[in-house]
C-alpha positions in Angstrom: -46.3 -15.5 -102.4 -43.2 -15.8 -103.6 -40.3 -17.6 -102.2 -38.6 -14.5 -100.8 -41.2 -13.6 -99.1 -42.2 -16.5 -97.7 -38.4 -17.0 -96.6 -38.5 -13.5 -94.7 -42.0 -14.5 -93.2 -40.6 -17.7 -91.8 -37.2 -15.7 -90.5 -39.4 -13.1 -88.7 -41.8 -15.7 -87.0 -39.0 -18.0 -86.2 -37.4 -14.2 -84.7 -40.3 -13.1 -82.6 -41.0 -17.4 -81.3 -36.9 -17.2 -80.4 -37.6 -13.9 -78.5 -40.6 -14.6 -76.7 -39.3 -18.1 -75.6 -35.8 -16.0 -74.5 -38.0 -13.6 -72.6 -40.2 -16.4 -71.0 -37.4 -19.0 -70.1 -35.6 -16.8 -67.1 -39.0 -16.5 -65.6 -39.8 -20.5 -66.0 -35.6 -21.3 -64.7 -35.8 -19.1 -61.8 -34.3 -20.7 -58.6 -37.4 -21.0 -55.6 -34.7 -19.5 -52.8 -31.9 -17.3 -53.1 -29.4 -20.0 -52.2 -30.5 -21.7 -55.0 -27.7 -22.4 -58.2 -29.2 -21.3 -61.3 -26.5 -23.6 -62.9 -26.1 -27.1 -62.4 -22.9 -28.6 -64.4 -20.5 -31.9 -63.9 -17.0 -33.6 -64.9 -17.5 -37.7 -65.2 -13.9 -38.0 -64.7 -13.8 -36.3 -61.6 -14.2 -38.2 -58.3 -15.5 -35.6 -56.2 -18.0 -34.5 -58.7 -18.4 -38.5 -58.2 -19.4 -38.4 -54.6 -21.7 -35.2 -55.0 -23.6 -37.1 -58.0 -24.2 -39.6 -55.5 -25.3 -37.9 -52.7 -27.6 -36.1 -54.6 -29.5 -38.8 -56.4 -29.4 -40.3 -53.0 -30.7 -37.8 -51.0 -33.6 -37.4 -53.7 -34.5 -40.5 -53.8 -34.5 -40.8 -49.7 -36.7 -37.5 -50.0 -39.4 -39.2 -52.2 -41.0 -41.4 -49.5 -44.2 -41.0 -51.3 -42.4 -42.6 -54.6 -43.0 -46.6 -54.0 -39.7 -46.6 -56.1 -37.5 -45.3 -54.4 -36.5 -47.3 -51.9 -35.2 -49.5 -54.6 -33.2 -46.7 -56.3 -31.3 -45.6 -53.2 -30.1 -49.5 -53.4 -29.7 -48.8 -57.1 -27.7 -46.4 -56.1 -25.6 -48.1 -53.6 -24.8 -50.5 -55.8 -23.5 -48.8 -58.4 -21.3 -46.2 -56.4 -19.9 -47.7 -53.7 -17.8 -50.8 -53.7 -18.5 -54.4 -52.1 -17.3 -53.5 -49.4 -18.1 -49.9 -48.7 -21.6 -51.3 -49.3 -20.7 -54.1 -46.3 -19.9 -51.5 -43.9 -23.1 -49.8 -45.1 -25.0 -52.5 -43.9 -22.9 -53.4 -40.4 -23.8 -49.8 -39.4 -27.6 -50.1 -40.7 -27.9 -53.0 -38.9 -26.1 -52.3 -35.3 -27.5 -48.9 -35.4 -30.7 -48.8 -37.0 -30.1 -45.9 -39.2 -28.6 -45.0 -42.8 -25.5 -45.9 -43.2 -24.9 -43.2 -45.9 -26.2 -39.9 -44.2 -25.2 -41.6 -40.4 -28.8 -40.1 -39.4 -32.5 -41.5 -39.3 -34.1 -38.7 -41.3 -32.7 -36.8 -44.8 -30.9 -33.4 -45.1 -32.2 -30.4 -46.4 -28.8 -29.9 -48.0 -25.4 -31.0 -48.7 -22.4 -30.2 -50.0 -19.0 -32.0 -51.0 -15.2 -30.4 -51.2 -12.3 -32.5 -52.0 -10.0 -32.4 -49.1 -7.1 -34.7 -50.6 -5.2 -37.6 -51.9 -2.9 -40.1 -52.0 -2.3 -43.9 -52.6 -4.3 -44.2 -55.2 -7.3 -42.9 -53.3 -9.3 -39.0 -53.1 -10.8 -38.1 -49.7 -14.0 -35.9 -49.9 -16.0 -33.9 -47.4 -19.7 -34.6 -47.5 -21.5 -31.8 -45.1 -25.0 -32.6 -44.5 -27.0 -29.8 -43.5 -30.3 -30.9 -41.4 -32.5 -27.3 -41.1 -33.0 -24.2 -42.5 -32.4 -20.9 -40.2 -29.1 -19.6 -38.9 -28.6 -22.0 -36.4 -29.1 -25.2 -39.0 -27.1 -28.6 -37.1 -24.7 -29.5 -39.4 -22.8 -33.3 -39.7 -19.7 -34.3 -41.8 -19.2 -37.2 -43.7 -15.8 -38.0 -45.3 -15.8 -40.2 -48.2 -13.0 -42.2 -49.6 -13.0 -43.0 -53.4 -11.1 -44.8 -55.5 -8.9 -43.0 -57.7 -9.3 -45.4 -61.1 -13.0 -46.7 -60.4 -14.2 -43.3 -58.6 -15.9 -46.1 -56.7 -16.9 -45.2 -52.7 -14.4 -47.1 -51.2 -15.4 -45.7 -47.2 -17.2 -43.7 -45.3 -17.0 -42.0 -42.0 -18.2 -39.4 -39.8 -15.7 -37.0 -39.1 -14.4 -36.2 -36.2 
């Protein structure tokens, strides 16, 4: 065979693998629900993207009670996103009121969400909503999160009022 052929053999089977995987990869990435985001994308430099990275992995890894690990990675967690003392006032609450001290509940949300509401003083505020059901009539609570501007650290957090 010459080297011509060959080369156009390899083109068209590299072709039809490229279009078959194309055709197949939609189906595989399909979201489960209709509320699901098909995309997923982030900006390290921006706090509130910071505060949604964390809740996220968080809420994951409070999910996973089957996963012996992840107990350990919520602290993980903890410790790498908040500050010493966000993480102190993490505990006081855990401690006087026997329930997490990130989500201000005793169970996990089904969903969240985060908006930046605002800054100033070297700080970003961000509004963490925790949804706790599915349905139309899903109870919803509201976190706000302070970060730190130059860190992006978790500086405080709150239920709103």
């Amino acid at each position: 065979m010459s080297v011509r052929s060959r080369t156009t053999l390899f083109t068209a089977l590299a072709l039809a693998a490229g279009l078959s995987l194309a055709a197949v990869t939609p189906a595989l990435a399909r979201p489960s629900t209709a509320r699901a985001t098909a995309v997923a994308q982030g900006d390290a430099h921006n706090v509130t993207q910071h505060v949604a990275d964390f809740y996220g992995a968080y809420i994951d890894a409070v999910w996973a009670t089957g996963d012996k690990s992840a107990g350990a990675e919520a602290k993980a967690l903890c410790a790498f996103y908040l500050s010493p003392a966000a993480r102190q006032k993490v505990a006081a609450y855990e401690s006087e009121e026997h329930a997490d001290g990130i989500l201000f509940a005793q169970n996990a949300p089904v969903r969240w969400q985060v908006a930046y509401t605002g800054s100033g003083a070297g700080h970003a505020t961000s509004r963490v909503t925790l949804t706790w059901s599915d349905g139309p009539h899903a109870e919803l609570t509201r976190i706000d999160v302070q970060s730190d501007l130059r860190t992006l650290k978790i500086t405080d957090l709150k239920p709103a009022g």
